[in-house]
Each structure stands twice: as structure tokens, then as C-alpha cells.
N, C-alpha and C positions, 0 to 999 in steps of 0.2 A: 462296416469294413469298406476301404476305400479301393473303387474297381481300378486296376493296372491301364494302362494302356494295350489295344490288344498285341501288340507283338509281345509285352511285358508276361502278358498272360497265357499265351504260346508257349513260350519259354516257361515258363512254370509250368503249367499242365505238363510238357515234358517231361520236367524235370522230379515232379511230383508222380507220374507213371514209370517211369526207370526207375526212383526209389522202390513206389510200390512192389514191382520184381523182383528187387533185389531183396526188398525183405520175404517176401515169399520162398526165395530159397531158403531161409534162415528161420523163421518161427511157423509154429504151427496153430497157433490159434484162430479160431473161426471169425473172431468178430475183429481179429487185426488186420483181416481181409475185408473186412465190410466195411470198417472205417476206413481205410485207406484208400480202398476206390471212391465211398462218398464223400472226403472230403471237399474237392474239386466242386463236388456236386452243391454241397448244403453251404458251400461260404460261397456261392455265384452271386447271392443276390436275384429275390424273386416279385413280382410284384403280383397281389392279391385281389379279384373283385370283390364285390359285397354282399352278393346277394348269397343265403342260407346253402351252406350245400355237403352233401353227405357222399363219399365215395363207396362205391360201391362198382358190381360187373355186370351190369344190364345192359343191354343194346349190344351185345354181339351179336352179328347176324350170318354169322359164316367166315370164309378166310384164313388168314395167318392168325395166330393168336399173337405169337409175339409180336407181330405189324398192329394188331387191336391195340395192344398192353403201350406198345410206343407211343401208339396215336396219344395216349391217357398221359406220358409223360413220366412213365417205367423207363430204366435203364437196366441192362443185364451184365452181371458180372459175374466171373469166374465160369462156374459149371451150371448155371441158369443160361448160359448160352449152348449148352451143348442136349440136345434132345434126345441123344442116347441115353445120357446119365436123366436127366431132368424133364417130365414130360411133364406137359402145360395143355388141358383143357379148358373149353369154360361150356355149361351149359346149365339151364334153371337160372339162370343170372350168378351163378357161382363160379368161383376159379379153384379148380383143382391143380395141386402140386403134387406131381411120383418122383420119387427117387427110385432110381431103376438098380441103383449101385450107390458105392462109397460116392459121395459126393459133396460140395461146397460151394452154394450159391446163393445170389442175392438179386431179386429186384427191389429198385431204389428209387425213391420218387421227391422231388424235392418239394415242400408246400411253405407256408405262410399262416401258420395259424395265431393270431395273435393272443385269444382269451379262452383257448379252451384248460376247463379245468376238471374237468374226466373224458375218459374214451371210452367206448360201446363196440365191440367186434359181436358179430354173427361169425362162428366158424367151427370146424368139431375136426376129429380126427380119424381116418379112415383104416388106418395100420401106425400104430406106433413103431418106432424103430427099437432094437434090442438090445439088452448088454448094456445099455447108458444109465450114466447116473450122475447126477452133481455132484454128490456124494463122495465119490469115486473118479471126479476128475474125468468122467466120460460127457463132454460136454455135447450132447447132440440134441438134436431136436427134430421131427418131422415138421416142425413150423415156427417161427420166431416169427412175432411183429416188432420192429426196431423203432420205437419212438426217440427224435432226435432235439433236443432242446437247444434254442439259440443260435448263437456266434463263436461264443467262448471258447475256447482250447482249454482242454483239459489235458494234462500229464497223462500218457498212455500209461507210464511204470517202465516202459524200456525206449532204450536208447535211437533203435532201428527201425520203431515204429513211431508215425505221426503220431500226432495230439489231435483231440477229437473233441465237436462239443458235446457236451452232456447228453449220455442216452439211457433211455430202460428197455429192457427186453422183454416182450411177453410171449411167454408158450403156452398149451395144455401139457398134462404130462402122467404121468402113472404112478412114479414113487418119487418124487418130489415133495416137498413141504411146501405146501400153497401159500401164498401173499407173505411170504419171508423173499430178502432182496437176499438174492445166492451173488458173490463176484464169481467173475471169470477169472483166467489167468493173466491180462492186463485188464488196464481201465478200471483199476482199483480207484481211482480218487473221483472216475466220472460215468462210471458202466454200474447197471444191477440187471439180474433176472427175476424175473416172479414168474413162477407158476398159477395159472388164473384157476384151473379147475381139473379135473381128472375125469372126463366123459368119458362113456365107453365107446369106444368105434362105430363108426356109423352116425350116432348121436349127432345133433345138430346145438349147440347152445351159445348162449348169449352171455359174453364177459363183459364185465363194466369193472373199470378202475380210474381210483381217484389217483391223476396223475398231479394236480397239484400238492394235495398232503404228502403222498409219495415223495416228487422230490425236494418237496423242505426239508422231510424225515431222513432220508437215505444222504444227502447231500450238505445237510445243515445248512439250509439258504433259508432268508425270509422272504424269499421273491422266486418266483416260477417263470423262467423265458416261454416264450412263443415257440410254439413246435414249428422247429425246420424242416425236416424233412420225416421219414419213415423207409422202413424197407421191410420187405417179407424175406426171410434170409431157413435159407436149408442145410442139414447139416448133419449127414449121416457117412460122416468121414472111417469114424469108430467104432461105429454101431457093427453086429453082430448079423449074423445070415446075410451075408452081402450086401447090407447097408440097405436092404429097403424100407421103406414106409412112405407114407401119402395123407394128406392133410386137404381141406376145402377151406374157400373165406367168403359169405356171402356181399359183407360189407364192414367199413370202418367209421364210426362216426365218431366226432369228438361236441365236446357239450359245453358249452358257457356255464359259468356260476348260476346264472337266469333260467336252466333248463332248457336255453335255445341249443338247437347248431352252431356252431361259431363257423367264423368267416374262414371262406377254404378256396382256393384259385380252380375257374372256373373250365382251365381245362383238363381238370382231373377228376372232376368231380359234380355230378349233378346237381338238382335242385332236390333237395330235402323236401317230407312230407311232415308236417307239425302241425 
């Protein structure tokens, strides 16, 4: 994608955030908020070091969390900036997300990953949220990891909402049909969900998904982009007994063909152990 000149790019980001509002008044869907604000974020243009590296939440040593989360090169959107709705710990090298209430938020992270072709999450579920269901058009989750593929624009499916590149969503979940791609209500031609597993609260466990079979299969490509970016996205808008639940992430790693780490930009993310 070719960079604007930066007033050129002023002028869009504006114009591209006053869209974002306006569609806010008008749709309700979860992930037409998340793409909308990361678009800005995942067509900037990033550039990658090379040495092995696996993100993860070690080396907090006190402070702001949200000032730690920045340093790493997190962005907050919607109700991830509001600490009433959305409380944010880290401790064990873990980050925990509460949703205190009905809420709808996203940290967003842009990365470079050129060859990865599965991803590895440590993460479990502390309180599921209630009353939701795919099933039933209750799209919520106490945790989404947002894998974001490429450059490309993809057709949201409506008129008011950007075009987005190719993403998959992963959650845990309770009554879900595990590793079937659920759609949402846009982003039918470039969006799925998978459910990785049903742990029980507390439970701590380890998902691995082949995100390249994945999207040849879901997407009908014979070619897998480079992950652009990611976001941990919350989303207990719908959900029942005032919208709580709370989730943890110890770490996210992604995996070359070769069983290595793949190359991931070095201020987001450690040095890997292999």
C-alpha cells in the first residue's frame, strides 16, 4: 500500500474516525467496531526485526498497566479505555480482563508476521459471560483474539461499514461448537469465529490452531497473507447478569511451517525460548 503524504494522511485518519462515529450510531455489531478503528492501524505499514520472538506479559514491574500495555504497542478502543467498565491487571506474567458491566472493547496491536502458519495461546477463562450464544445471535465473548491477515480489503457486507482485511476470531466458550468457523453479522466474505475449547473457569490451557489450513478452507485461497495485526477484543454488550465476565492471556505465539517462532517486531514482543 502506498504511504500518503503526511497531511494526505491527517486528512484521512479524520476522515476515516468521523466515519467510524457515525457508523456507531447506526450498527451494532461488535467486530464493525473493531475493524473500524484498526483499520488506520493495520494498512500504516510496519516494519519487522528478525530475531525469534514470542509475545507474551512478563516484565511488568508496577505502574500503569495501560502505560505498560502502550509501551508494548497496544492501542485502546471504545470501552477498553474506560476502567469502570473494563478492568485490566497483569500479575504472574499474566493479563487479566474484567468486564465490570455491559461493555465493548478492543486492545489492538499492529505486527509483521510474515510465515506463521499456526498460533499457540496460553489463556483460560475466569467467568464466562451469560445468556450468549452463536447460536441465538448473542454474539459475546469474555475474550476474542482477533487474528488479522494481510493488506486486502475485504467487503464488510454493508454499506456504512469499512472494508477490512481478512480476520479469524478466536475465543473459549461453553456451548459453542468447537473448530467450526461461526460468521458474525458482517464480514461474511472475510470474518469467522472458532471456538478453541470449553475449559472450566479457572482452568488454565493451551490452544493451538492451524491458521494456515484454516484460511485456505474458510476463505478459499491457495495462499495465506502474513498476519497484520491482532487484538484481544471484549464483548459483553448482551450478555445477561449485567454483562460480567473476566478472562486471562499468559501469551501468544505464532509458529512457522519449521516449528520455529516466526518473525514478530521487537517492540512487542520478546525473545522466544526453543
Amino acid at each position: 500500500m502506498e504511504i500518503p503524504a503526511r497531511a494526505v494522511g491527517e486528512n484521512m485518519l479524520r476522515h476515516r474516525v468521523s466515519g467510524a462515529r457515525f457508523v456507531q450510531r447506526l450498527v451494532s455489531a461488535s467486530v464493525a467496531f473493531a475493524l473500524t478503528y484498526f483499520l488506520p492501524v493495520i494498512t500504516s505499514g510496519s516494519q519487522a526485526v528478525k530475531p525469534d520472538r514470542i509475545l507474551d506479559f512478563s516484565g511488568y514491574a508496577g505502574g500503569s498497566v495501560d502505560d505498560w500495555l502502550r509501551a508494548r504497542r497496544f492501542t485502546f478502543e471504545k470501552d477498553a479505555r474506560n476502567r469502570r467498565l473494563l478492568q485490566l491487571s497483569v500479575a504472574n506474567d499474566t493479563l487479566t480482563l474484567e468486564a465490570k458491566g455491559p461493555l465493548n472493547g478492543f486492545l489492538l496491536n499492529e505486527i509483521d508476521v510474515e510465515k506463521a502458519t499456526r498460533i499457540r495461546i496460553t489463556w483460560g477463562i475466569l467467568q464466562y459471560p451469560v445468556d450468549v450464544s452463536y447460536h441465538n445471535k448473542v454474539n459475546n465473548e469474555a475474550l476474542m483474539l482477533y487474528v488479522f491477515f494481510g493488506k486486502e480489503k475485504v467487503s464488510s457486507g454493508h454499506m456504512l461499514i469499512p472494508n477490512s482485511p481478512y480476520f479469524i476470531g478466536l475465543f473459549l466458550c461453553q456451548d459453542e461448537q468447537v473448530d467450526f468457523p461461526y460468521k458474525g453479522r458482517y464480514f461474511h466474505a472475510g470474518g469467522r469465529f472458532v471456538c478453541l475449547g470449553k475449559p472450566k473457569p479457572q482452568e488454565t490451557v493451551v490452544s493451538e490452531f492451524d491458521l494456515d489450513t484454516a484460511f485456505k478452507k474458510y476463505f478459499g485461497k491457495n495462499r495465506t497473507p502474513g498476519v497484520s495485526g491482532i487484538g484481544l477484543g471484549v464483548d459483553t454488550s448482551k450478555a445477561g447478569k449485567g454483562g460480567a465476565a473476566a478472562a486471562f492471556i499468559k501469551s501468544i505465539e505464532f509458529i512457522g511451517a519449521d516449528g520455529a517462532a516466526a518473525l514478530l517486531p521487537e517492540a512487542s514482543f520478546r525473545t522466544a525460548s526453543f
